[in-house]
mmCIF file of the C-alpha atoms, coordinates in Angstrom:
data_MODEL
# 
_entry.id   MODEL 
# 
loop_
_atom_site.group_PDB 
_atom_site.id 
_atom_site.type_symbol 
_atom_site.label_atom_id 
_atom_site.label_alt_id 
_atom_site.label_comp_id 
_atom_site.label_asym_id 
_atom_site.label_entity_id 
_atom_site.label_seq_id 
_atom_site.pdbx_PDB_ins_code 
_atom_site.Cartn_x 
_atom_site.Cartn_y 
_atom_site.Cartn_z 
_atom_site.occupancy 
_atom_site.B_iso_or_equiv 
_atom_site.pdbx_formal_charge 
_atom_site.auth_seq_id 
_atom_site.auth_comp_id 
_atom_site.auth_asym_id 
_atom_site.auth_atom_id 
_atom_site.pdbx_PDB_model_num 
ATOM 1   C CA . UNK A 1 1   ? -14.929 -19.935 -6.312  1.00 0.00 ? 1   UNK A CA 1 
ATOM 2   C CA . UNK A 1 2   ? -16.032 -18.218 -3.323  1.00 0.00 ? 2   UNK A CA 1 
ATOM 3   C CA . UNK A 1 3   ? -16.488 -14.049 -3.199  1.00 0.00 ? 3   UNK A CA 1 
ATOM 4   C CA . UNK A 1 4   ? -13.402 -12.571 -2.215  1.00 0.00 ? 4   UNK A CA 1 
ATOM 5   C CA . UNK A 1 5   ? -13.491 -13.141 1.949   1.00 0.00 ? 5   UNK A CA 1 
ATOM 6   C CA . UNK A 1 6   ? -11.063 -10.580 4.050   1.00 0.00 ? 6   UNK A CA 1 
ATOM 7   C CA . UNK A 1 7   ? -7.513  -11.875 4.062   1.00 0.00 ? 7   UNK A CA 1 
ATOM 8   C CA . UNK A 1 8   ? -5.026  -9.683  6.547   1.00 0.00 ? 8   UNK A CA 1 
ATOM 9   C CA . UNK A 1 9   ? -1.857  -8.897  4.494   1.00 0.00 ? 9   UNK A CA 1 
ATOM 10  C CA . UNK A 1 10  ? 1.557   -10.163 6.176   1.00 0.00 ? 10  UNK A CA 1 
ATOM 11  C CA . UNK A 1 11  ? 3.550   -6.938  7.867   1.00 0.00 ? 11  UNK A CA 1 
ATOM 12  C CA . UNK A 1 12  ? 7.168   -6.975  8.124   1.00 0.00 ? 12  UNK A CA 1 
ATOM 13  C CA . UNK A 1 13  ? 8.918   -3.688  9.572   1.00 0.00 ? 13  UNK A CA 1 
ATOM 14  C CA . UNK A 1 14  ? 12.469  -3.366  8.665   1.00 0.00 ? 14  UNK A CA 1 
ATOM 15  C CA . UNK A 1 15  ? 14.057  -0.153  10.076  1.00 0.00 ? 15  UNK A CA 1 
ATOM 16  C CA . UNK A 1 16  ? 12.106  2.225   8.344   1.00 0.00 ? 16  UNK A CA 1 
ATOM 17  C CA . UNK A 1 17  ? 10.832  0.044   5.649   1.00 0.00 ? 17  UNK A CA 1 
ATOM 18  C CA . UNK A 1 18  ? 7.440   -1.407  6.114   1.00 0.00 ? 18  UNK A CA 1 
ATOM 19  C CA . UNK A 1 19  ? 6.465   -4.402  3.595   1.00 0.00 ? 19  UNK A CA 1 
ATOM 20  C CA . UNK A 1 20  ? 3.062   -5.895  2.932   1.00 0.00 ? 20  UNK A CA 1 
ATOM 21  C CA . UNK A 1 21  ? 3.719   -9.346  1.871   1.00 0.00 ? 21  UNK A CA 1 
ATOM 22  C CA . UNK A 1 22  ? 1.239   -12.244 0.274   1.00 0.00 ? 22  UNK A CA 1 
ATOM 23  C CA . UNK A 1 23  ? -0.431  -14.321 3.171   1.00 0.00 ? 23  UNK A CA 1 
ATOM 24  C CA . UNK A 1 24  ? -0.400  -17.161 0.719   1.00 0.00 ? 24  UNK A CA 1 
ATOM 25  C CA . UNK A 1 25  ? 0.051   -18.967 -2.755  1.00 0.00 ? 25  UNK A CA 1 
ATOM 26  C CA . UNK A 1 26  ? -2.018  -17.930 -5.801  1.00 0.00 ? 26  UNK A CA 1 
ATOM 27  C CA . UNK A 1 27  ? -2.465  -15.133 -8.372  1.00 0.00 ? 27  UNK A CA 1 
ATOM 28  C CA . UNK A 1 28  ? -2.551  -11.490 -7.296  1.00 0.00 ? 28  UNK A CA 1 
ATOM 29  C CA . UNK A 1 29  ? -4.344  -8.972  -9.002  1.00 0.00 ? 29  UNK A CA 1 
ATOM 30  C CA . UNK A 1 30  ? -5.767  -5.583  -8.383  1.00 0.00 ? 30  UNK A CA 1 
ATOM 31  C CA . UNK A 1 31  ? -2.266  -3.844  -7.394  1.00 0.00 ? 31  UNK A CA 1 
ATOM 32  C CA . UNK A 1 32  ? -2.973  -0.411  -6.426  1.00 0.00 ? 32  UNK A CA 1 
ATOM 33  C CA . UNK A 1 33  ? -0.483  2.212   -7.849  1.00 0.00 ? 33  UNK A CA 1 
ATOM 34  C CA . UNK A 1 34  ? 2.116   3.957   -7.116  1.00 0.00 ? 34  UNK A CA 1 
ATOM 35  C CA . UNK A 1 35  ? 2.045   6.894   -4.824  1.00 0.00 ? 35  UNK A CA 1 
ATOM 36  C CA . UNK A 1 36  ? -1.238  5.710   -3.530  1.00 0.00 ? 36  UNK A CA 1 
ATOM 37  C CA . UNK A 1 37  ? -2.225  5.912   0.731   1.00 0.00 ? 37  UNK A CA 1 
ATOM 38  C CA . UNK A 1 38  ? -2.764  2.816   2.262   1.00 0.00 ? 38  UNK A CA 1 
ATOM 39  C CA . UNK A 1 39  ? -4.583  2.907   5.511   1.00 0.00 ? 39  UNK A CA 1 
ATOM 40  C CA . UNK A 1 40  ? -5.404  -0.001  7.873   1.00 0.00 ? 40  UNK A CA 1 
ATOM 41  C CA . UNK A 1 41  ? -8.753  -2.130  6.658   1.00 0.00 ? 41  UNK A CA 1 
ATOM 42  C CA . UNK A 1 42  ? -7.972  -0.879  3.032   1.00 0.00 ? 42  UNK A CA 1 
ATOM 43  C CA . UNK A 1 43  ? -8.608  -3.365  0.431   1.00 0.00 ? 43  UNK A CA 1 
ATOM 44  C CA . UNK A 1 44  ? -5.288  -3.596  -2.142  1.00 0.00 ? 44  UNK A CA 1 
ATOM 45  C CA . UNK A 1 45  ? -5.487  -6.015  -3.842  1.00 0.00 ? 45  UNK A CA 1 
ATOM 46  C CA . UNK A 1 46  ? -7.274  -9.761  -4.402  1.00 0.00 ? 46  UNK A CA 1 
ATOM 47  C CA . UNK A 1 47  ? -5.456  -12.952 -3.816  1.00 0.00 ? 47  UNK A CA 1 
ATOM 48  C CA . UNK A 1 48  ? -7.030  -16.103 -6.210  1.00 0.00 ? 48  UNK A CA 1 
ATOM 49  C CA . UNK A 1 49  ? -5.881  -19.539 -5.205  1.00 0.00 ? 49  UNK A CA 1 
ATOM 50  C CA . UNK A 1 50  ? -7.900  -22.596 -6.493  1.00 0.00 ? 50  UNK A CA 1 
ATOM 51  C CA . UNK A 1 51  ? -10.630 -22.754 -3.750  1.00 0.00 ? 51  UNK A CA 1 
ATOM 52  C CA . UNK A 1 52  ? -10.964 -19.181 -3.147  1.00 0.00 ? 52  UNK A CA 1 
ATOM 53  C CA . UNK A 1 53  ? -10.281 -15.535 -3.725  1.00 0.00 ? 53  UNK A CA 1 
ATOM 54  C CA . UNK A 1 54  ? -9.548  -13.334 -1.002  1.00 0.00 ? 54  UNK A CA 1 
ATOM 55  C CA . UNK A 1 55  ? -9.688  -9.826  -0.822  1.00 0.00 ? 55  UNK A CA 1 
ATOM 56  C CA . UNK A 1 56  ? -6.351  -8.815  0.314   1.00 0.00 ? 56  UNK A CA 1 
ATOM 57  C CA . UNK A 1 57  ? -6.738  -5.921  3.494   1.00 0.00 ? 57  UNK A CA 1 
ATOM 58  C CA . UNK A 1 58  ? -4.141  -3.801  5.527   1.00 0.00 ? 58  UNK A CA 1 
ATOM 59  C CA . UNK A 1 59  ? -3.176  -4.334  8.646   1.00 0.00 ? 59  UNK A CA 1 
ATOM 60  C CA . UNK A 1 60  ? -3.995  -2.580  11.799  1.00 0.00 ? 60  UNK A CA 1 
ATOM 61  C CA . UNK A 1 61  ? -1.415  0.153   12.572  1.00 0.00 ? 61  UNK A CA 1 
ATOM 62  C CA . UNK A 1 62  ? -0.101  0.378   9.122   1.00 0.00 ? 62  UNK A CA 1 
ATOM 63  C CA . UNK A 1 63  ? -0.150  3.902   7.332   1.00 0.00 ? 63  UNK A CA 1 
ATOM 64  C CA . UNK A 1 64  ? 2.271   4.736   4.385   1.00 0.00 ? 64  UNK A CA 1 
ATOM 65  C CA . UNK A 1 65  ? 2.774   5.412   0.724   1.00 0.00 ? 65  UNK A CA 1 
ATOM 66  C CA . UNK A 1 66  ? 2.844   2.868   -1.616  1.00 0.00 ? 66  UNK A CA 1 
ATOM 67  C CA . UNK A 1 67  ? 6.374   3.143   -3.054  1.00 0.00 ? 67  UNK A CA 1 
ATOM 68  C CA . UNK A 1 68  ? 7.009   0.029   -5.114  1.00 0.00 ? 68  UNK A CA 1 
ATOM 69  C CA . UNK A 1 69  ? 5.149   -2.282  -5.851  1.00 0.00 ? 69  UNK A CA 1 
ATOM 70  C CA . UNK A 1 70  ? 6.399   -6.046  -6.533  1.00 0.00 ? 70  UNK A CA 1 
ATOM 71  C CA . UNK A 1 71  ? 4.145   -8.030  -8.793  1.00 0.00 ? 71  UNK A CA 1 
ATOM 72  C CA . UNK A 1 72  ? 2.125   -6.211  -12.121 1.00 0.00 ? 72  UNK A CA 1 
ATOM 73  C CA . UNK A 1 73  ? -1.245  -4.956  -11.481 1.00 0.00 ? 73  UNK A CA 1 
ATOM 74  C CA . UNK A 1 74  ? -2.609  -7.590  -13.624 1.00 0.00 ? 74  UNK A CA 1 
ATOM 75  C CA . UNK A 1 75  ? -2.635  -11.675 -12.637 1.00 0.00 ? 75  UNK A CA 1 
ATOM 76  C CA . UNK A 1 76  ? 0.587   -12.212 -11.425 1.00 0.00 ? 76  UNK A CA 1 
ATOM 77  C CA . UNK A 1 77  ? 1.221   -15.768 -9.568  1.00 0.00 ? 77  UNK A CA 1 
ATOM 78  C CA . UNK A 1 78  ? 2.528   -14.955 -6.102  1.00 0.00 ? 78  UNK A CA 1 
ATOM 79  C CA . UNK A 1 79  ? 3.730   -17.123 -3.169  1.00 0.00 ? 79  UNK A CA 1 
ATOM 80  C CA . UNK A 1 80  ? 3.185   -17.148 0.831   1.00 0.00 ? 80  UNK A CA 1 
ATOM 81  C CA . UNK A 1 81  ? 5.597   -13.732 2.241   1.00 0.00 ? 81  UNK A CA 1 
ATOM 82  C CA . UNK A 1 82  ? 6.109   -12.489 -1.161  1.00 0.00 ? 82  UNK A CA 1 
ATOM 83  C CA . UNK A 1 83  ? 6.352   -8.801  -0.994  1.00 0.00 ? 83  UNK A CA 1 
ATOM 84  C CA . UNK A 1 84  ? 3.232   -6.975  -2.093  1.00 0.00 ? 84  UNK A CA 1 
ATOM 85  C CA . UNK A 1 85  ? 4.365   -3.515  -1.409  1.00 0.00 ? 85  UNK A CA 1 
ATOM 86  C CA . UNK A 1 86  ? 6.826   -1.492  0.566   1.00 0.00 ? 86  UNK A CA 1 
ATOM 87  C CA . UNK A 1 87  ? 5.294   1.635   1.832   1.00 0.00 ? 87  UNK A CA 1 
ATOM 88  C CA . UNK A 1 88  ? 7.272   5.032   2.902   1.00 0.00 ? 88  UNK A CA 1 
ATOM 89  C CA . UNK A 1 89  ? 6.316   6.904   6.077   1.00 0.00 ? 89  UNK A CA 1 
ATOM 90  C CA . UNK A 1 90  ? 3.383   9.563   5.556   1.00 0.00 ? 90  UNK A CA 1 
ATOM 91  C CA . UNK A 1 91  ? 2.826   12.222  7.732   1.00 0.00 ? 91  UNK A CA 1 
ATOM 92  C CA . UNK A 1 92  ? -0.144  11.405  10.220  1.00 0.00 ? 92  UNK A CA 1 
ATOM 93  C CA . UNK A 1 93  ? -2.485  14.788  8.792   1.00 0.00 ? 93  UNK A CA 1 
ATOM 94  C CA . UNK A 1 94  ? -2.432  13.040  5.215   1.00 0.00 ? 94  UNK A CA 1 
ATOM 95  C CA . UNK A 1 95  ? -3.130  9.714   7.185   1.00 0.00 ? 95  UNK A CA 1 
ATOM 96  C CA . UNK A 1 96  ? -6.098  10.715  9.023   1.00 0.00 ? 96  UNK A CA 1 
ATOM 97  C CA . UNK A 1 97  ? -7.257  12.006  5.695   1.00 0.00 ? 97  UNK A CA 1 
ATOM 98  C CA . UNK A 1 98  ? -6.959  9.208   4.201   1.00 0.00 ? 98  UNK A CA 1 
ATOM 99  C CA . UNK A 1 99  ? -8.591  7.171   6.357   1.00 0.00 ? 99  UNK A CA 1 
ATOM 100 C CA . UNK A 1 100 ? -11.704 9.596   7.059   1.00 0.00 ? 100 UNK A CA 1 
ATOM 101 C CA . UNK A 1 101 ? -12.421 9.616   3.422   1.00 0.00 ? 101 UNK A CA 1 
ATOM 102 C CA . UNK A 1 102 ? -12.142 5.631   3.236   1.00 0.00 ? 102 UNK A CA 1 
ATOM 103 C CA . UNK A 1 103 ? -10.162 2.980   1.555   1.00 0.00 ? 103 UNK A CA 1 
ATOM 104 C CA . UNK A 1 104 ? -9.388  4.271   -2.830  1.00 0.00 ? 104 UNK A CA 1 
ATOM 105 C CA . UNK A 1 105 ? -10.003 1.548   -4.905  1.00 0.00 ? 105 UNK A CA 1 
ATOM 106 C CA . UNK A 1 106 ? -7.571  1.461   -7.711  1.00 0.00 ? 106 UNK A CA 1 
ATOM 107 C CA . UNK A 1 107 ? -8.777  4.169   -10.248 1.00 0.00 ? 107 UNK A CA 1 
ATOM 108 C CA . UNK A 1 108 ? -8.769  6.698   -7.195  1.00 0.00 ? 108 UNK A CA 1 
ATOM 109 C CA . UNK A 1 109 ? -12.775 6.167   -7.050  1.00 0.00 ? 109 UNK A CA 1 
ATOM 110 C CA . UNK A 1 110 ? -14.081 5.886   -3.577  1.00 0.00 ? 110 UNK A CA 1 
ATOM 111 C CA . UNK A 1 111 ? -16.551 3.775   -4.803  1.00 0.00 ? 111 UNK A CA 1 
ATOM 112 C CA . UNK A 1 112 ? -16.056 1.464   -7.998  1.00 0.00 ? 112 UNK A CA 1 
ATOM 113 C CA . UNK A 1 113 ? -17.935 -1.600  -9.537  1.00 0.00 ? 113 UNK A CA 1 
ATOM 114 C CA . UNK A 1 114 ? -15.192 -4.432  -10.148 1.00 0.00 ? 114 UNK A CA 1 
ATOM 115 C CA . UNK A 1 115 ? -15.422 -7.017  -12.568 1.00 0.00 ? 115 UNK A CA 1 
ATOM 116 C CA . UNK A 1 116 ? -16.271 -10.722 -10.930 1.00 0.00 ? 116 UNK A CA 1 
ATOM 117 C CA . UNK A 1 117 ? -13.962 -12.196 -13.929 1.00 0.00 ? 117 UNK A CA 1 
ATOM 118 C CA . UNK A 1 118 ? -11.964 -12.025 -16.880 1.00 0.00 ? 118 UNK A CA 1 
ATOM 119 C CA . UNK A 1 119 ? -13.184 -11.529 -20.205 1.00 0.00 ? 119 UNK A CA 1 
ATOM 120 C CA . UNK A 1 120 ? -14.377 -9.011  -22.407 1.00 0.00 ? 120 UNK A CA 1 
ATOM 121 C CA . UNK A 1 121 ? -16.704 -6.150  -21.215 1.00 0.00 ? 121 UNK A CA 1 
ATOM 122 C CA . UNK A 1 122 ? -19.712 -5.095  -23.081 1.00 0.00 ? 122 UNK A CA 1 
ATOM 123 C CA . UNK A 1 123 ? -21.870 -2.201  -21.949 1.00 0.00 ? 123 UNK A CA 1 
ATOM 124 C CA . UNK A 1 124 ? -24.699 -2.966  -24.421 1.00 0.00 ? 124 UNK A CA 1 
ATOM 125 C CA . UNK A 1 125 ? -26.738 -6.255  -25.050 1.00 0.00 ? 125 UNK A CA 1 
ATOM 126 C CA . UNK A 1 126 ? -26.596 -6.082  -28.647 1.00 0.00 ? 126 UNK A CA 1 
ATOM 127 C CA . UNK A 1 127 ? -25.662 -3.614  -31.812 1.00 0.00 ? 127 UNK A CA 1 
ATOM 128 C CA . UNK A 1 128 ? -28.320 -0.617  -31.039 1.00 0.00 ? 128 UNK A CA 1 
ATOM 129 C CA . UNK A 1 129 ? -29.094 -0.869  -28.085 1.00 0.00 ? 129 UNK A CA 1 
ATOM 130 C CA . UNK A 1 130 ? -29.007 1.545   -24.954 1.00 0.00 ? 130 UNK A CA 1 
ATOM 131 C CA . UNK A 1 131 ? -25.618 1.002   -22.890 1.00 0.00 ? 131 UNK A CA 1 
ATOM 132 C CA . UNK A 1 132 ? -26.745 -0.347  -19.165 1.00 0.00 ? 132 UNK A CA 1 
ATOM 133 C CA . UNK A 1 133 ? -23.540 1.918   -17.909 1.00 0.00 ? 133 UNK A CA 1 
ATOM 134 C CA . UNK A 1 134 ? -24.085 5.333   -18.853 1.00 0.00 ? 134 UNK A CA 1 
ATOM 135 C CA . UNK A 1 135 ? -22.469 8.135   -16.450 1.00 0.00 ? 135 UNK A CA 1 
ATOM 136 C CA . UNK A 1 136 ? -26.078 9.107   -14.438 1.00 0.00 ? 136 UNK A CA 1 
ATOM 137 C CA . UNK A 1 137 ? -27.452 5.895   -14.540 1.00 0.00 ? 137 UNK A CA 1 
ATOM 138 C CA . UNK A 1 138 ? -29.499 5.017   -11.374 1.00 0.00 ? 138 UNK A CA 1 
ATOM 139 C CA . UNK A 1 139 ? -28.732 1.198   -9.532  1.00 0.00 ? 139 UNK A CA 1 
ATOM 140 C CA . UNK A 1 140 ? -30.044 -1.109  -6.980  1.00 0.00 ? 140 UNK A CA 1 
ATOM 141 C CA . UNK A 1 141 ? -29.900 -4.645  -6.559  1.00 0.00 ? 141 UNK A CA 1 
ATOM 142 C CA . UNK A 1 142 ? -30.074 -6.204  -9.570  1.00 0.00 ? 142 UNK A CA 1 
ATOM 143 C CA . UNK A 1 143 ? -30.170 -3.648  -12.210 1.00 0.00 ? 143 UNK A CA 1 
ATOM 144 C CA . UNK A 1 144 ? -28.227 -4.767  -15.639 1.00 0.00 ? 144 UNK A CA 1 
ATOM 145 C CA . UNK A 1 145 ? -24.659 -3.105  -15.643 1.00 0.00 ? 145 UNK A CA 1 
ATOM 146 C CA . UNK A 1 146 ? -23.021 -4.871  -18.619 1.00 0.00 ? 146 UNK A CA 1 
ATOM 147 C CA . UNK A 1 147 ? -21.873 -8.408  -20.493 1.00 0.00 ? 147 UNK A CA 1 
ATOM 148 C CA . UNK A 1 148 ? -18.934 -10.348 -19.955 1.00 0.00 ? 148 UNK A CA 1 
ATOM 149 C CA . UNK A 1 149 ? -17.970 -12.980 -22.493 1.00 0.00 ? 149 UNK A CA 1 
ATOM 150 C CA . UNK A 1 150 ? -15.976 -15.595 -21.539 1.00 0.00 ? 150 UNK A CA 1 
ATOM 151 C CA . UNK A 1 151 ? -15.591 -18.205 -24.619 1.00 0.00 ? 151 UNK A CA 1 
ATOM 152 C CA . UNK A 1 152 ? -18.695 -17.173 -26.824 1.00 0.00 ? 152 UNK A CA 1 
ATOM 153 C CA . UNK A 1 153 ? -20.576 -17.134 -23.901 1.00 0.00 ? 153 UNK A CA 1 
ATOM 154 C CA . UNK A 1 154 ? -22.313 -14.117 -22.346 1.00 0.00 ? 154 UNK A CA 1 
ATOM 155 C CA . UNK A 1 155 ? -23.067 -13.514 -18.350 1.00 0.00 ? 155 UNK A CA 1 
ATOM 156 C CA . UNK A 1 156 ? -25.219 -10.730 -17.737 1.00 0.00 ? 156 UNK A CA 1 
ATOM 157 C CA . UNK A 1 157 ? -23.770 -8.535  -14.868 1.00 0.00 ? 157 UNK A CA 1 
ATOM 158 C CA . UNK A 1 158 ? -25.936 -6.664  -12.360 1.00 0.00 ? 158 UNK A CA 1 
ATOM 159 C CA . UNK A 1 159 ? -25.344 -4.401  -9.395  1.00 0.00 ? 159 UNK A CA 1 
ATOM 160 C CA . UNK A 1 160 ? -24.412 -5.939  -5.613  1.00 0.00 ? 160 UNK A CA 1 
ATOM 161 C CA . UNK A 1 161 ? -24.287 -3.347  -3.189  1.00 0.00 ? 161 UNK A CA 1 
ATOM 162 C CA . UNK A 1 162 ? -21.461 -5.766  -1.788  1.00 0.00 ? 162 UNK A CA 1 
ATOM 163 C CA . UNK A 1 163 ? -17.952 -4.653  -0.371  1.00 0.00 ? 163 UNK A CA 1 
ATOM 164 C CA . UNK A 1 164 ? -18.866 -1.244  1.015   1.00 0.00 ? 164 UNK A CA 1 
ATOM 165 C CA . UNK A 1 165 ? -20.930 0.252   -2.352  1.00 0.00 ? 165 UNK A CA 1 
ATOM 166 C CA . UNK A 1 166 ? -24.344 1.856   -1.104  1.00 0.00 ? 166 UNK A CA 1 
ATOM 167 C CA . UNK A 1 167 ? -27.596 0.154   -1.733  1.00 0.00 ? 167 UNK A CA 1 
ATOM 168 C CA . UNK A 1 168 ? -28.905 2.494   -4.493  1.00 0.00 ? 168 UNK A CA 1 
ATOM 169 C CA . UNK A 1 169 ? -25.934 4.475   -6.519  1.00 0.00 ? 169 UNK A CA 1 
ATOM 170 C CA . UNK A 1 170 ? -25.589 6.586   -9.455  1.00 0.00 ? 170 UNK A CA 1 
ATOM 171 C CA . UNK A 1 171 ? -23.108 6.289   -12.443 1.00 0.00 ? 171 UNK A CA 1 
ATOM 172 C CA . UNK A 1 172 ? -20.051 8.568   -11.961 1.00 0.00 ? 172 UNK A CA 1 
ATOM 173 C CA . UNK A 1 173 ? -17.516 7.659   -14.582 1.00 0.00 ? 173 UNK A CA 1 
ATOM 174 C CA . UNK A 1 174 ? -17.385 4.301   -16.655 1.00 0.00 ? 174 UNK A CA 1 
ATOM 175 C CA . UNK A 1 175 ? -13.723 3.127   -16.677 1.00 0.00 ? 175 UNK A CA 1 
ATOM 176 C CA . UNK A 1 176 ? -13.681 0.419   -19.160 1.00 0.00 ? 176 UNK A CA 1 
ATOM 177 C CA . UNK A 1 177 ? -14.340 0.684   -22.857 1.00 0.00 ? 177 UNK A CA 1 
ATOM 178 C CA . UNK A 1 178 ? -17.202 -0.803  -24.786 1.00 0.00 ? 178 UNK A CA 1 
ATOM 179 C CA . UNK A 1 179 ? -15.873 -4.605  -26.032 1.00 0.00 ? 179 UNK A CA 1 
ATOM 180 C CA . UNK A 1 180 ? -12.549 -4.097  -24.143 1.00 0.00 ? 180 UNK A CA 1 
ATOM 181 C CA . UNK A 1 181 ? -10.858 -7.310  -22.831 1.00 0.00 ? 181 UNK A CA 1 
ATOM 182 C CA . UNK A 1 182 ? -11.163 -6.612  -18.757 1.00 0.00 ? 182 UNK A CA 1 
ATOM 183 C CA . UNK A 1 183 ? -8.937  -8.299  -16.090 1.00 0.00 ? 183 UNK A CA 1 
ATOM 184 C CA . UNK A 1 184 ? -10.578 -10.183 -12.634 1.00 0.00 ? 184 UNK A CA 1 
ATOM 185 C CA . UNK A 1 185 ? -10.692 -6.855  -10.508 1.00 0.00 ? 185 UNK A CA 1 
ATOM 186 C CA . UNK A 1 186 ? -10.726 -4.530  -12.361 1.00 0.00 ? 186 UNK A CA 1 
ATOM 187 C CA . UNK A 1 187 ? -12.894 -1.194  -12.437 1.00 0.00 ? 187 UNK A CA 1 
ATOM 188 C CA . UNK A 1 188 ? -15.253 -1.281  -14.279 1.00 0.00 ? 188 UNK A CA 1 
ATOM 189 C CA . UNK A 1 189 ? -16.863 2.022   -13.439 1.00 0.00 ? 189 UNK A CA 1 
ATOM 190 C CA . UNK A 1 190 ? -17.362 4.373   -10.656 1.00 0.00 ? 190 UNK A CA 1 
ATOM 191 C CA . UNK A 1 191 ? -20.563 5.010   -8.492  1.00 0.00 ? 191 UNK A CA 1 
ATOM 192 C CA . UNK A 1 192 ? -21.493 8.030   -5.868  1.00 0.00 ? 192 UNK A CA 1 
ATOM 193 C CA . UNK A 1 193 ? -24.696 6.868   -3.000  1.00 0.00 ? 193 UNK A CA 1 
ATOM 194 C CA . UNK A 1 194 ? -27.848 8.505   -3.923  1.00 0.00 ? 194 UNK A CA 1 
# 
């Protein structure tokens, strides 16, 4: 399986009702919550189908509040013009705002380290030893980050300033626990440039 490429969501206005809807078959995951600004070129959301996953962006023109959202934020099997999301009208100051501070990735971060897959997340390499995640922590390409067991067997993760995260970043905030069972997607932990 591929890295997630760009995939345009599906728009559909109704009235006042905007609705993001699934430009294909597959399993979505990555749902951003409720009450969050969506702002075109946003990433919300990744779309896994059995040759690829695609990283699931808004449309141009579209601004709004997400207001419901369809399918769980976990893997949830979707098909082609499901709805996504229905957004409510925002007013255009919060808009702009939103979009000059760029796309929020689930946990609110501007910029967060997902997981590439499913399994469970380790921050360490073994009992005793330092965690590679530690809030401060420096990275550039190819620095250790974590573990992810899938199976009994261990992947070692390391930094890819990939998808909009800087070359070189520090350690804001780690999001998920030591040895805690971690969806496709999901934050891991939060970075600021250095």
């Amino acid at each position: 399986m591929s890295d997630a490429d760009p995939t345009l969501l599906i728009l559909r206005v109704q009235g006042e009702r905007t609705q993001l809807l699934s430009p294909g078959v597959g399993m979505f995951s990555g749902a951003l919550p409720l009450g969050t600004i969506v702002s075109p070129g946003q990433s919300v959301g990744v779309l896994a189908t059995l040759e690829k996953r695609a990283r699931l962006v808004v449309p141009d023109g579209v601004h709004g509040l997400v207001s419901s959202a369809q399918p769980a934020r976990k893997r949830a099997p979707v098909g082609y013009g499901d709805v996504l999301y229905e957004l409510t009208a925002v007013d255009s100051a919060s808009a702009a705002a939103s979009t000059q501070s760029g796309p929020k990735h689930e946990s609110g971060a501007d910029l967060a380290v997902r997981s590439p897959q499913s399994g469970r997340f380790y921050h360490r390499s073994g009992p005793g030893e330092p965690s590679m995640c530690e809030p401060g922590r420096e990275l550039e390409l190819g620095t250790p980050i974590g573990l992810i067991e899938v199976m009994k067997t261990f992947t070692q993760l390391v930094y890819r300033p990939e998808r909009g995260l800087p070359a070189r970043a520090r350690i804001v905030r780690v999001q998920a626990r030591d040895a805690s069972d971690v969806e496709e997607g999901a934050v891991l932990f939060e970075v600021a440039p250095r």
